[in-house]
N, CA, C and O atoms as CSV, one atom per row, in Angstrom:
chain,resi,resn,atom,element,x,y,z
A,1,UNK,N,N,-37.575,-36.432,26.898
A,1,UNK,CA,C,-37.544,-35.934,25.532
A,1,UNK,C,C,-36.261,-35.148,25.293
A,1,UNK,O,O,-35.615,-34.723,26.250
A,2,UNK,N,N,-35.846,-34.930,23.919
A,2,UNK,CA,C,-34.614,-34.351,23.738
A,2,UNK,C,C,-34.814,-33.210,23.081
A,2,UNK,O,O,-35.868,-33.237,22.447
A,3,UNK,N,N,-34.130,-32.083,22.972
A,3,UNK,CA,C,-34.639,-30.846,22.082
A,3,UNK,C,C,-33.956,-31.156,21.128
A,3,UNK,O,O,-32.840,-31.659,21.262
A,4,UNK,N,N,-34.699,-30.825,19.595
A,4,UNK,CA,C,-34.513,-30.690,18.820
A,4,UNK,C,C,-33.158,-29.833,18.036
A,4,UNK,O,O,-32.834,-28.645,18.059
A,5,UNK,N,N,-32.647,-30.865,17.451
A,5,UNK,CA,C,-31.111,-30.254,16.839
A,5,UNK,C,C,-31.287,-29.510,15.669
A,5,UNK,O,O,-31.895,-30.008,14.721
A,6,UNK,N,N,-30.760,-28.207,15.612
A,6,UNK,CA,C,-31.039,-27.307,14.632
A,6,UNK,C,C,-30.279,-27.957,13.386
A,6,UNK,O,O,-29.071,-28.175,13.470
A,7,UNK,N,N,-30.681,-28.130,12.739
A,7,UNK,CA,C,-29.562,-28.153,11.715
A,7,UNK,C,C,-28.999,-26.976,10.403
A,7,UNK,O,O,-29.660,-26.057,9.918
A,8,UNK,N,N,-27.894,-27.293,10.141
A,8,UNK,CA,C,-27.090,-25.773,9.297
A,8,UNK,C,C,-27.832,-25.741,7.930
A,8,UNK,O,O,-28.135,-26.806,7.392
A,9,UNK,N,N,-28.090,-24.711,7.434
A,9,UNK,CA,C,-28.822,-23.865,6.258
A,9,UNK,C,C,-27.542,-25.076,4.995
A,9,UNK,O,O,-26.660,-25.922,5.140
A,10,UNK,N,N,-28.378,-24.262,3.703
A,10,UNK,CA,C,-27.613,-25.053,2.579
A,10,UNK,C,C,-26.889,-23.831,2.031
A,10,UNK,O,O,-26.526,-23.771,0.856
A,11,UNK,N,N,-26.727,-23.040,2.753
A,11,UNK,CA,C,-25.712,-21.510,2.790
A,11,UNK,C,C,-24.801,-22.036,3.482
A,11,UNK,O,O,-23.838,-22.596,2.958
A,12,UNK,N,N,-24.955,-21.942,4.687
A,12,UNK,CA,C,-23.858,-22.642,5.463
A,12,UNK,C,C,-22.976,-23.898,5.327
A,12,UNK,O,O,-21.935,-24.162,5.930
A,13,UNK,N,N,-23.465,-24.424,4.636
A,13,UNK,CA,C,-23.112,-26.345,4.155
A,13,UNK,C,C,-21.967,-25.444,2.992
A,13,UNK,O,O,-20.755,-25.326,3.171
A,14,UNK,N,N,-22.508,-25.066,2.186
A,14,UNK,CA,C,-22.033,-24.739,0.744
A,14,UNK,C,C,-20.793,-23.480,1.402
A,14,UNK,O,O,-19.793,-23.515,0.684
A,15,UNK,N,N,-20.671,-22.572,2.399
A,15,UNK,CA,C,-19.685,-22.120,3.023
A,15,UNK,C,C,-18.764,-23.060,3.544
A,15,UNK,O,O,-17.623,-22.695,3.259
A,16,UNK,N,N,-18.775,-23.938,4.077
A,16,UNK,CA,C,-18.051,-24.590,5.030
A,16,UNK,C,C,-16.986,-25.343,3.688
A,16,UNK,O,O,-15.773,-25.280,3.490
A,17,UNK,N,N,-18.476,-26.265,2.710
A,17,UNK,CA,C,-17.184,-26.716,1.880
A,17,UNK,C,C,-16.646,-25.956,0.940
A,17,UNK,O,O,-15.905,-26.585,0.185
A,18,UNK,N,N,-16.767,-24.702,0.693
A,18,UNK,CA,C,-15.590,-24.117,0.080
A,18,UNK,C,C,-14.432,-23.142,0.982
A,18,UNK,O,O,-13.370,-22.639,0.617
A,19,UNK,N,N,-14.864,-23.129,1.788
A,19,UNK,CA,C,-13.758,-22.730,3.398
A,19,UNK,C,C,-12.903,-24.089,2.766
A,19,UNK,O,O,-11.823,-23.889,2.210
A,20,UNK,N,N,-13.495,-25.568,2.898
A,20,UNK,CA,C,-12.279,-26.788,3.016
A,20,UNK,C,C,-11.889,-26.186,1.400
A,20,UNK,O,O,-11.133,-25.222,1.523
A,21,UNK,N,N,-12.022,-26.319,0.764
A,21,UNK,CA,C,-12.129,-26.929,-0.698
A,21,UNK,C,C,-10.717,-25.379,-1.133
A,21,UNK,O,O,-9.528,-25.620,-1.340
A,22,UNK,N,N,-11.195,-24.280,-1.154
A,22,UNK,CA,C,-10.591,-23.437,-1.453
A,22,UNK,C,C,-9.052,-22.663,-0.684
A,22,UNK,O,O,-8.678,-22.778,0.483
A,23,UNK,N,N,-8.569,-22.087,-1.519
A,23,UNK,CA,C,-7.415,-21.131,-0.373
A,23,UNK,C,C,-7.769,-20.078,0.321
A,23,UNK,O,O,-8.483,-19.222,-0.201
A,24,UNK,N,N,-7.297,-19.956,1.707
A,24,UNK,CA,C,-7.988,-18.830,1.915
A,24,UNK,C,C,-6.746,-18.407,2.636
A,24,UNK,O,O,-5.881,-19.211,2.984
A,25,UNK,N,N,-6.652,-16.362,2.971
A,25,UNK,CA,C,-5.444,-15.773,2.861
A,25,UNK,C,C,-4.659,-15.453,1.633
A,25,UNK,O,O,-5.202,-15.148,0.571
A,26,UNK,N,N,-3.595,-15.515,1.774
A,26,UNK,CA,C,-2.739,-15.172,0.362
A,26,UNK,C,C,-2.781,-16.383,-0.547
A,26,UNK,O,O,-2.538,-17.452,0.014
A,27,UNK,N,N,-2.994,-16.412,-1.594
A,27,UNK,CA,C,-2.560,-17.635,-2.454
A,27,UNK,C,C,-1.382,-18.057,-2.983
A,27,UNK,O,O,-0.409,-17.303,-2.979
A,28,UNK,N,N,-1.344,-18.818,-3.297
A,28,UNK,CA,C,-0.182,-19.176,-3.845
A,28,UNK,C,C,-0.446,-18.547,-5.813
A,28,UNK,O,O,-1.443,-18.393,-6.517
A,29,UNK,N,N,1.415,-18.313,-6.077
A,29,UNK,CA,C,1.166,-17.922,-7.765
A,29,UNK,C,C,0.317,-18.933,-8.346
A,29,UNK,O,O,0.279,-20.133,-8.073
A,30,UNK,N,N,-0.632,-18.017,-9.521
A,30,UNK,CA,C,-1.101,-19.103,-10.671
A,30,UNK,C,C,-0.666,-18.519,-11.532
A,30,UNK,O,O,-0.262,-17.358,-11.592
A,31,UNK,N,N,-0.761,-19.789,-12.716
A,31,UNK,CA,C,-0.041,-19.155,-14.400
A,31,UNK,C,C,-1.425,-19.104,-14.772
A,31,UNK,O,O,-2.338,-19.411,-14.005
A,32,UNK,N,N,-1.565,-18.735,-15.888
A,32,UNK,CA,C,-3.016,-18.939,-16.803
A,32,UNK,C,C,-2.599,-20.690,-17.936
A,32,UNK,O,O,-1.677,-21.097,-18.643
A,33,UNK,N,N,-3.446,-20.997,-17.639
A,33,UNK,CA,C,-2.938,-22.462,-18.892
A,33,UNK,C,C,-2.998,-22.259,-20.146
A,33,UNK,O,O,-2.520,-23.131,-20.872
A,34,UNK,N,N,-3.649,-20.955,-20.810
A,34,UNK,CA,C,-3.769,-20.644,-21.903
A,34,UNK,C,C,-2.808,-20.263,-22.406
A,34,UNK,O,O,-2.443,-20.568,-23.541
A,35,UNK,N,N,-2.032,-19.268,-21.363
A,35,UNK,CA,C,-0.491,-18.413,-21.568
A,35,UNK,C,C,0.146,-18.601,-20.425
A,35,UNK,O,O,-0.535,-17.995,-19.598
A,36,UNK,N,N,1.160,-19.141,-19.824
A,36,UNK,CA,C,1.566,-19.206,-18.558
A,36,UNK,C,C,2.397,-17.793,-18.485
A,36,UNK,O,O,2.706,-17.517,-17.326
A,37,UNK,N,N,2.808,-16.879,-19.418
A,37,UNK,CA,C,3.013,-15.849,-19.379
A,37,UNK,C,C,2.288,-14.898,-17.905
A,37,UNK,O,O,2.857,-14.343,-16.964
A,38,UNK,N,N,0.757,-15.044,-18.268
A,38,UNK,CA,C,0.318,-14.809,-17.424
A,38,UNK,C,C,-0.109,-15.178,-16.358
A,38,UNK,O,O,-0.893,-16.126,-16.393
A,39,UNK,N,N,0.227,-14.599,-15.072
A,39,UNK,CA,C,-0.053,-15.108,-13.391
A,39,UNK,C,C,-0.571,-14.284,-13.064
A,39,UNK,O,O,-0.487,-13.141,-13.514
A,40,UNK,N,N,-1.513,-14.826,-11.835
A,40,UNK,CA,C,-2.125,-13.788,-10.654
A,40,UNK,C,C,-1.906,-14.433,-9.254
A,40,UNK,O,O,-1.321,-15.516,-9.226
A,41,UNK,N,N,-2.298,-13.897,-8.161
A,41,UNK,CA,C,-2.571,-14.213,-6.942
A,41,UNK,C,C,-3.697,-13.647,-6.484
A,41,UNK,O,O,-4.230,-12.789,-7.188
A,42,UNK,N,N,-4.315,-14.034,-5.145
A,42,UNK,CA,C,-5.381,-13.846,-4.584
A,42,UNK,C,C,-5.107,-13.138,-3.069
A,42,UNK,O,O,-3.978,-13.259,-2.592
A,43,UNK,N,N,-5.927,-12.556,-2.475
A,43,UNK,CA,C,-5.731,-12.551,-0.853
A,43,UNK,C,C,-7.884,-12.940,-0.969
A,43,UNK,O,O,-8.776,-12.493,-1.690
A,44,UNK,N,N,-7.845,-13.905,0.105
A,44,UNK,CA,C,-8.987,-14.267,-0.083
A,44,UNK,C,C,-9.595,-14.016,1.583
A,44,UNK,O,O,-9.280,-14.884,2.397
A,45,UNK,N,N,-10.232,-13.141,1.945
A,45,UNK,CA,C,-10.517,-13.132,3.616
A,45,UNK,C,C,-10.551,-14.568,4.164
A,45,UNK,O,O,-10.716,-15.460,3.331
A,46,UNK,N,N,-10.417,-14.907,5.452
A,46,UNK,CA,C,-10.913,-16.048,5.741
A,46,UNK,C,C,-12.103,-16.072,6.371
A,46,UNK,O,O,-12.605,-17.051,6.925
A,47,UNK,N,N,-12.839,-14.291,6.227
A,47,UNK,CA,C,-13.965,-14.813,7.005
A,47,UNK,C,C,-14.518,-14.555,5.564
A,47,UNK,O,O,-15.318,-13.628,5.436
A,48,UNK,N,N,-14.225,-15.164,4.656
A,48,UNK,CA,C,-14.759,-14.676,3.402
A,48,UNK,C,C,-16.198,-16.027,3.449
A,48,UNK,O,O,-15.867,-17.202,3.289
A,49,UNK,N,N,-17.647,-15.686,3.668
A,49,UNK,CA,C,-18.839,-16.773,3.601
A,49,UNK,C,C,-19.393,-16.470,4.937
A,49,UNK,O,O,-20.614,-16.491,5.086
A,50,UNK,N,N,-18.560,-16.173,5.978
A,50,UNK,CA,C,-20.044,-16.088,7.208
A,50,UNK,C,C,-20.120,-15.272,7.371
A,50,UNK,O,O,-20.348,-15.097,8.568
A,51,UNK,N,N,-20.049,-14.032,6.596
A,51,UNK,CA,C,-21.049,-12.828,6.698
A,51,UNK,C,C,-22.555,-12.729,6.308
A,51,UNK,O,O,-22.715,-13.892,5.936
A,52,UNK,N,N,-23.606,-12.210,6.162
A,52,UNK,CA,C,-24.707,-12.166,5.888
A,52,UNK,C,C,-24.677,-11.357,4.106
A,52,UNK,O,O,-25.448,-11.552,3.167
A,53,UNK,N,N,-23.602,-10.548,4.194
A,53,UNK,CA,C,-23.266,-9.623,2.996
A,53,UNK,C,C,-22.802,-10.625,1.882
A,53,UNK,O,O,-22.476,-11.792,2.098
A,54,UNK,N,N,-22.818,-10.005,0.660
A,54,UNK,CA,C,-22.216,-10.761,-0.806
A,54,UNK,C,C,-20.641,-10.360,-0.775
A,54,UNK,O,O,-20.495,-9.199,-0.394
A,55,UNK,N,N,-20.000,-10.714,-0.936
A,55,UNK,CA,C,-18.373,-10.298,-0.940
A,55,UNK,C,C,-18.340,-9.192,-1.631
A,55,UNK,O,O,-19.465,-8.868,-2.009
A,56,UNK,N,N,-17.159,-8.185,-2.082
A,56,UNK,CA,C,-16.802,-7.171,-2.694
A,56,UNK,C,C,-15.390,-7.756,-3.305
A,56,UNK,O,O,-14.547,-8.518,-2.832
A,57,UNK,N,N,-15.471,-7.251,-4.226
A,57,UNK,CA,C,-13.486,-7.948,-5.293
A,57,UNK,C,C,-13.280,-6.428,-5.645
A,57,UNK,O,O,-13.963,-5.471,-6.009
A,58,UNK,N,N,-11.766,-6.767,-5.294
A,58,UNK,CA,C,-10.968,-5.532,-5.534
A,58,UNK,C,C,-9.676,-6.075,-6.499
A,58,UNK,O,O,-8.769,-6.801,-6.091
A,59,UNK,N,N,-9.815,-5.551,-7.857
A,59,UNK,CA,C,-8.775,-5.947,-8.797
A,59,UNK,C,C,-8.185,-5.070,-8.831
A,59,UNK,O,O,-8.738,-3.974,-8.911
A,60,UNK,N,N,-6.453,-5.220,-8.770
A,60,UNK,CA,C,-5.061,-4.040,-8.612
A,60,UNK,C,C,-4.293,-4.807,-9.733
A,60,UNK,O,O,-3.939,-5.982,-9.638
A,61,UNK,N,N,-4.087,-4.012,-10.781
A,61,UNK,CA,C,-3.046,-4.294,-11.809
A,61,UNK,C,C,-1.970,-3.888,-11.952
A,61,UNK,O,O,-1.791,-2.922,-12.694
A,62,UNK,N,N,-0.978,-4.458,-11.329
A,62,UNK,CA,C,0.535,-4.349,-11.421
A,62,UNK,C,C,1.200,-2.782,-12.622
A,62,UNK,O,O,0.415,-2.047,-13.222
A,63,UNK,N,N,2.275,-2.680,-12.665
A,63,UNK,CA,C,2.831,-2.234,-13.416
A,63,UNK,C,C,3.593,-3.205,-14.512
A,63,UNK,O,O,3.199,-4.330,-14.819
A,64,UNK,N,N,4.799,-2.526,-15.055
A,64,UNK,CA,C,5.617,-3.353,-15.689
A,64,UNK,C,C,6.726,-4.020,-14.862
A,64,UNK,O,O,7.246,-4.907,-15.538
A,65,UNK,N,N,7.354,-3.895,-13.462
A,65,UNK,CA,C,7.915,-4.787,-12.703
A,65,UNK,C,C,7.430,-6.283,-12.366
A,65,UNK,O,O,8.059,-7.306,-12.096
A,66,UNK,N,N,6.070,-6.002,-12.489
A,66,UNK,CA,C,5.410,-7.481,-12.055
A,66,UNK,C,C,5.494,-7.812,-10.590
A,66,UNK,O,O,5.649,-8.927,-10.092
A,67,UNK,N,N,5.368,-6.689,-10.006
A,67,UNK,CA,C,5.466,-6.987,-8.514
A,67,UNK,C,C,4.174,-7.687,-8.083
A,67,UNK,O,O,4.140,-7.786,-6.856
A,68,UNK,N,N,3.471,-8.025,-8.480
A,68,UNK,CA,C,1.769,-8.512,-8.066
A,68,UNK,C,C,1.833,-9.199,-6.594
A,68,UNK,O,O,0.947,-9.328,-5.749
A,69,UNK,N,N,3.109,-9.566,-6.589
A,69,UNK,CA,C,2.233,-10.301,-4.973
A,69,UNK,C,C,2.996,-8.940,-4.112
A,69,UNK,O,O,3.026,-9.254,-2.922
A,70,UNK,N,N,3.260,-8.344,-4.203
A,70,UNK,CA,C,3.095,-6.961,-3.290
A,70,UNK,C,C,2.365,-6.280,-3.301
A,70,UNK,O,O,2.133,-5.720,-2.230
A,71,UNK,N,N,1.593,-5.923,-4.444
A,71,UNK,CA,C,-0.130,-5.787,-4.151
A,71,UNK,C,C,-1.016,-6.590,-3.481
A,71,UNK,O,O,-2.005,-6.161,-2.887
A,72,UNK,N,N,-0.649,-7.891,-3.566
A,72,UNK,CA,C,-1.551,-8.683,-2.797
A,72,UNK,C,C,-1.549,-8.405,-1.063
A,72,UNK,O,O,-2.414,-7.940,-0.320
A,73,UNK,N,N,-0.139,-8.926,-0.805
A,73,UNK,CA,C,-0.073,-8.135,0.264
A,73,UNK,C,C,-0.373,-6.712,1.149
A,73,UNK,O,O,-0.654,-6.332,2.285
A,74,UNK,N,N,-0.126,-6.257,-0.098
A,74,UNK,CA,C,-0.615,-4.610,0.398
A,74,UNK,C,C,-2.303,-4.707,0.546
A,74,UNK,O,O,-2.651,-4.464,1.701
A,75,UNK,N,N,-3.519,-5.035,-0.450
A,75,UNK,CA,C,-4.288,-5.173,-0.023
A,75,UNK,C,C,-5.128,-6.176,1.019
A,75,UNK,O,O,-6.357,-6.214,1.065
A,76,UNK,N,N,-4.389,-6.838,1.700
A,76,UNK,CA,C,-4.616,-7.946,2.545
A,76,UNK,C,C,-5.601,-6.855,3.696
A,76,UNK,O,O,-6.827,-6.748,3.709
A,77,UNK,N,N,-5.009,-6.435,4.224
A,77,UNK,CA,C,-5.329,-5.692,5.139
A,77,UNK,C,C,-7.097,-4.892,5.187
A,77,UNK,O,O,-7.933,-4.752,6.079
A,78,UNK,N,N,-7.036,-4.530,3.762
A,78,UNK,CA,C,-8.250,-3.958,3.142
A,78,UNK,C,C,-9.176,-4.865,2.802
A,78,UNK,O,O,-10.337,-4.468,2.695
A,79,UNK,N,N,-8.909,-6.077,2.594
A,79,UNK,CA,C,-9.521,-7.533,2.671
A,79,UNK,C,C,-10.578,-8.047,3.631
A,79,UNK,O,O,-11.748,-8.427,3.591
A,80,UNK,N,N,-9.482,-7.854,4.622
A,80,UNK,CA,C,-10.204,-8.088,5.759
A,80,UNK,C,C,-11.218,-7.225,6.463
A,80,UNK,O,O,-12.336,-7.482,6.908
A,81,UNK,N,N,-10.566,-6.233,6.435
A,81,UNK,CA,C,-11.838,-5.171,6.982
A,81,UNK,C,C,-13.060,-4.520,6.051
A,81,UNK,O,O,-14.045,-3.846,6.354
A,82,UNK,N,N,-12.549,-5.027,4.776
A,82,UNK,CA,C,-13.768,-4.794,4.339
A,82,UNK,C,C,-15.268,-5.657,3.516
A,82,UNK,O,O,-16.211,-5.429,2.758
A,83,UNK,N,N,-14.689,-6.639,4.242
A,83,UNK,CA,C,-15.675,-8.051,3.451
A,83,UNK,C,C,-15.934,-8.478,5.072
A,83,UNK,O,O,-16.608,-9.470,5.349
């Protein structure tokens, strides 16, 4: 007889394909299509889904330089350790 193969939750299925599907780490710039004026970026954990916890979002709004992906970077760190 063979033991029985566990198979993965529909949590886990639905993690895995947005692990493939999505960016994870820093993103690349987006414009908005409405206004390409406006862009953002992301830092997205990569262990962002196999925790047991709901994620936490941390939104940082630039100044008037538009430095945004140096915020991103800067919160990378805080990303990770705290999701």
């Amino acid at each position: 007889m063979t033991a029985p193969v566990a198979s993965p939750s529909k949590q886990d299925d639905a993690a895995a394909i947005a692990r493939a599907l999505y960016d994870l780490g820093p993103t690349p710039v987006t414009a908005c299509k409405a206004d390409p004026r406006f862009s953002y970026c992301l830092y997205v954990p990569k262990s962002l889904g196999k925790g047991g916890q709901p994620p936490e979002l941390v939104v940082a709004m630039h100044g008037t330089g538009r430095g945004f992906t140096g915020y991103r970077d800067a919160f990378e760190a805080f990303g990770r350790w705290n999701n």
